[in-house]
N, C-alpha and C positions, 0 to 999 in steps of 0.2 A: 373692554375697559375694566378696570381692575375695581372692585367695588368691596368697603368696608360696612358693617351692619351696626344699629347702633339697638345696644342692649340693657334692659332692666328693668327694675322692677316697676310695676304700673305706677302713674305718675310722677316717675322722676326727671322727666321733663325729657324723655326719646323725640317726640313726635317736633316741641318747638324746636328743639335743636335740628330735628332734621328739616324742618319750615326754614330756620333762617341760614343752612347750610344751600338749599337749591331753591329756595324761594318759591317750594310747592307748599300744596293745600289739604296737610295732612291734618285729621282730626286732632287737635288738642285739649281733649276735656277730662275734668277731675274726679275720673272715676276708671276702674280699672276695666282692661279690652276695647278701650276704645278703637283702638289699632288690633283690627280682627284679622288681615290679610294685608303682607307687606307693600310701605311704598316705598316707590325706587326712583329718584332722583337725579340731577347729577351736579356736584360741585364744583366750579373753578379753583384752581389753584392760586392763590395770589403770588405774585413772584416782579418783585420791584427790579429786576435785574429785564426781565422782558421788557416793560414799557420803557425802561430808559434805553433800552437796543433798538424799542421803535421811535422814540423820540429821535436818538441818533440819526438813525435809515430816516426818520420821517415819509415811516412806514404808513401807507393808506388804509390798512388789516392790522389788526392785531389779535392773536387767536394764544388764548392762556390752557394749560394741561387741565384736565380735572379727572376726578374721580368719581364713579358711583356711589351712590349712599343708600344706603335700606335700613328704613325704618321697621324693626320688629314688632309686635306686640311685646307687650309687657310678658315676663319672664316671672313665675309664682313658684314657691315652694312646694316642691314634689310637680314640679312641671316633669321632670325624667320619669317619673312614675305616672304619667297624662293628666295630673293635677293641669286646670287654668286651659291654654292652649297644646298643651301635654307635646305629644309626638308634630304636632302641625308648626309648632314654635321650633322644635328642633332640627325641621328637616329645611325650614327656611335659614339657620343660621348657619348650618352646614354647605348651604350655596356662597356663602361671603366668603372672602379671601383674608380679610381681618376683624378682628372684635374689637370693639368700642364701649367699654364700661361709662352708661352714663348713670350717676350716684348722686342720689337726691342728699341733699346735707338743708335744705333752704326749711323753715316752718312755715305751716300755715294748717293754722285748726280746721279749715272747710276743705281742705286735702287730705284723703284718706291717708293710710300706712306710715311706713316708720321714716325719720328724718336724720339719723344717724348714720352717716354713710359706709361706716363700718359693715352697719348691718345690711344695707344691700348689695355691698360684696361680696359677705357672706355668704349669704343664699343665691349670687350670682354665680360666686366659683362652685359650691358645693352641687349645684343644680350640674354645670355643665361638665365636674367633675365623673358623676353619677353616672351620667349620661354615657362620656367617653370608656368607664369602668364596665357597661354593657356591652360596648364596643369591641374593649382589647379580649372580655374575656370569652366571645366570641372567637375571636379571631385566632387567641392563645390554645385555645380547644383542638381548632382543625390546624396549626403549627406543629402542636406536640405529637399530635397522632402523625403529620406528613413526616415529624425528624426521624421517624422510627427507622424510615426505609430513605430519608434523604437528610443526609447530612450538613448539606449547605443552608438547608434553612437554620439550623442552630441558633445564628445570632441572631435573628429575628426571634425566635422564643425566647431568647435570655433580655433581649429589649423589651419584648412583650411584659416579660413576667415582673423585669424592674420596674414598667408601667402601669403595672398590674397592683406593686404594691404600696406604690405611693396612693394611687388612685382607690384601692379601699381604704381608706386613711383620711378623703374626701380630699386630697391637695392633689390641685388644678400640675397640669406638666411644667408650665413653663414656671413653677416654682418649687419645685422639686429636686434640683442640683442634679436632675440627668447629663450624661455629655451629652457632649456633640453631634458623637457618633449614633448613640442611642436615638437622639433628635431625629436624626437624620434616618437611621431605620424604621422609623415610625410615622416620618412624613407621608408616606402614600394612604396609611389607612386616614388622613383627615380628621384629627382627632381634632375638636374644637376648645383644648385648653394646651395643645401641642404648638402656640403660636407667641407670637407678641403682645403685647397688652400697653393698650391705650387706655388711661382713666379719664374722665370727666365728671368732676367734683359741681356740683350744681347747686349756688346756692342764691338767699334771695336779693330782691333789687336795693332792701336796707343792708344789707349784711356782708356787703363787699371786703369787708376788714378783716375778716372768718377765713378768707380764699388763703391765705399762707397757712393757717391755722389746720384745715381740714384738709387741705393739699398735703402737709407733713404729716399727718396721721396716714391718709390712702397710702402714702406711698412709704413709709414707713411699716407698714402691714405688707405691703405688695412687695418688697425690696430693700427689708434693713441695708444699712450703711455697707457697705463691703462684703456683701452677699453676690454668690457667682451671679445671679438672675438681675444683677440692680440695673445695668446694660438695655434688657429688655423690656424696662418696665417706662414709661411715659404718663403723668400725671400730669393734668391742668384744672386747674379752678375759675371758674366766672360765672355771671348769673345768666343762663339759658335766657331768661325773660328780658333782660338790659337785650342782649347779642341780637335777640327776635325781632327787638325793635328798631336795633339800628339798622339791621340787614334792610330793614322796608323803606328808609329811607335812599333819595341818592350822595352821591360819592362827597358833597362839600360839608351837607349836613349831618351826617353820619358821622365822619372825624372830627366835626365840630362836637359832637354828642359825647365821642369818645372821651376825646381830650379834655371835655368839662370834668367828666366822671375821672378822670384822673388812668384812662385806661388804653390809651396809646391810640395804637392802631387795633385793639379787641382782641380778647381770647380766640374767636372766629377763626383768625387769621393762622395765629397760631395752630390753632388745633387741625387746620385742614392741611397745615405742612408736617404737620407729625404724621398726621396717619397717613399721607404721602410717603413718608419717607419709612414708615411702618411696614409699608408693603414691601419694602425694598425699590422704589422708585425712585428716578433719579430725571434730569432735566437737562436735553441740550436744545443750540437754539438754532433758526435758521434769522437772516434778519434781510430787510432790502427795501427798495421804495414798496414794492407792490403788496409787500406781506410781513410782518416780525411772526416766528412762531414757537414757542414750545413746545415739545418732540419729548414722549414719555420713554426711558428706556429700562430696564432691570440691571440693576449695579451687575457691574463685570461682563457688561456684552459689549462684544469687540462692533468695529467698526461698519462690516456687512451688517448683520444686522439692526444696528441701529440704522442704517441706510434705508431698510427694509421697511422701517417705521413711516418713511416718507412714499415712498414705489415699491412693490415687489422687481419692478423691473432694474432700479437704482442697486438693489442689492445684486440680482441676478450677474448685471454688468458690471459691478465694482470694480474700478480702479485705483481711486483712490480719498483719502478725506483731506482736506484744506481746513486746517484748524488752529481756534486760539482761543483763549480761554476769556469768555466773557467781560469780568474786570478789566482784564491788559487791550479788549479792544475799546472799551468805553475811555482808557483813561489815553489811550490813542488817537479816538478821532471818527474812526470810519477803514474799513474794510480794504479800501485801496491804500491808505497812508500806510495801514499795517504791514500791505504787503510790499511797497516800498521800502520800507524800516526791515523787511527781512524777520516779520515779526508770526508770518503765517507758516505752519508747520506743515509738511505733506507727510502723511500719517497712512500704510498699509493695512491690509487686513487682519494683523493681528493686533492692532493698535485698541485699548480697552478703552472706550468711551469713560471722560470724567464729569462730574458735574460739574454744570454749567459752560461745557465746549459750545464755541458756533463755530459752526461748518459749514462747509459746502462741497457737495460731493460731485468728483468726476466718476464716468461711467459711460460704459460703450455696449449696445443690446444690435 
């Protein structure tokens, strides 16, 4: 299971957030390390497209995707240098698949450090900046010495060294105007500002009116207007404390809570489909009386494999997929009418899985 970390500076509200993401029993107190050794969780996906597939089927199951969560310790300045949790912070966010900026903007005088979300960007990207800059110029060392006598590494040192120089500069990769390419040569050493970014602007349970206000500043810093990187960057605002408290409630009271505050269905929700889809994640369904399910797949994997997701043996056998695209079978009926209507497709092996296909696969082992 694919799991995102959630990172910053001590009390910016890491640990509630990740309380009312899995509904575990992480320390949340107002002082810095409270979160000495990470916790890992795991979140549901929300996906209103699932329950009305099981409503349809009048499915007896219903099983939603999620994701892992890991909550860090708090992130300090000159953590790269083993300031705070030094090297034991870094080798735990090096295990996550994505980063999750969460950015205190909320006041409160009995809370220690700064309330300027600006500022804990700052020292978030410059930290993990630092960090990666130890990395490449490692890595740039024994490259230039191998191009001597091997030629094909070249462009691996010319990526290295354009990474090289952004990175003494203290600016993070994915806001640096690398290509693609460069990206892409540097994806195996794991560099942890080589990715996407997720922000979470956190502010307080008065100060709901702020969230457009401080959401435009983050994301205006992370992703001016027409900036190659603005694609990459994902910024959301809410109050970590509101979200804690609804998550503890159940399902009627909760949207009742919501929707007083004037706040939908929650940031929650939202935020757990971003960084879903952050990872590159993607959702198809299977549906019937006995089970509705969501089925996690990585954008552009063909048909076998996502098979695979379900049996090893389903892929092995592959014959073929039976598919239709979620909407067009909800606004249909049910799975037989569909296929009466000529409305289910039979899709081969090289056929690229989309969000939101339900299927059903043949297969012969």
């Amino acid at each position: 299971m694919e799991r995102f970390g959630l990172v910053g500076l001590p009390n910016a509200g890491k640990s509630s957030l990740y309380n009312a993401l899995t509904g575990g029993g992480a320390l949340a107190a107002p002082y810095a390390f409270a979160t000495k050794d990470p916790n890992i969780g795991v979140a549901r996906v929300p996906d209103t497209r699932l329950d009305r597939l099981a409503e349809m089927s009048r499915s007896k199951n219903v099983v939603h995707a999620a994701v892992q969560v890991v909550d860090i310790g708090g992130l300090v300045e000159g953590a790269s240098k083993g300031e705070g949790l030094g090297n034991k912070f870094l080798a735990n966010i090096r295990e996550v698949d994505a980063i999750v900026f969460v950015l205190r903007a909320f006041r409160d005088t009995d809370v220690p450090g700064p309330d300027d979300p600006l500022e804990h960007l700052r020292v978030v990207e410059l930290e993990l900046a630092l960090a990666d800059l130890e990395t490449v110029e490692a890595r740039l060392a024994r490259v230039a010495k191998a191009a001597r006598v091997d030629k094909t590494v070249g462009e691996e040192a010319a990526s290295l060294q354009r990474a090289l120089d952004v990175l003494s500069e203290g600016r993070p990769i994915y806001r640096a105007g690398l290509s693609a390419t460069d990206r892409e040569v540097l994806a195996p050493h794991f560099l942890l500002t080589n990715r996407r970014v997720l922000a979470v602007v956190n502010v307080g349970e008065d100060e709901l009116d702020r969230i457009p206000i401080e959401v435009a500043r983050v994301r205006a810093e992370l992703a001016p207007p027409g900036s190659a990187h603005e694609s990459e960057v994902e910024v959301i605002g809410m109050s970590v404390q509101i979200e804690a408290e609804a998550a503890q409630l159940d399902a009627a009271d909760r949207a009742e809570m919501l929707e007083a505050l004037g706040l939908g269905e929650g940031a929650l929700t939202t935020m757990v489909r971003s960084a879903y889809h952050l990872l590159g994640l993607r959702t198809f369904f299977t549906t019937g009386e006995k089970e509705s399910r969501a089925w996690t797949f990585r954008a552009g994997s063909k048909a076998p494999e996502c098979a695979g997701k379900i049996h090893s043996d389903i892929q092995r056998g592959f014959i073929r997929a039976d598919v239709i695209q979620g909407d067009d079978l909800l606004g249909i009926g049910s799975w037989s009418k569909a296929r009466e209507q000529g409305k289910i497709r039979s899709e081969g092996k090289d056929y690229e899985f989309i969000d939101g296909d339900v299927t059903e696969f043949r297969f012969n082992v």
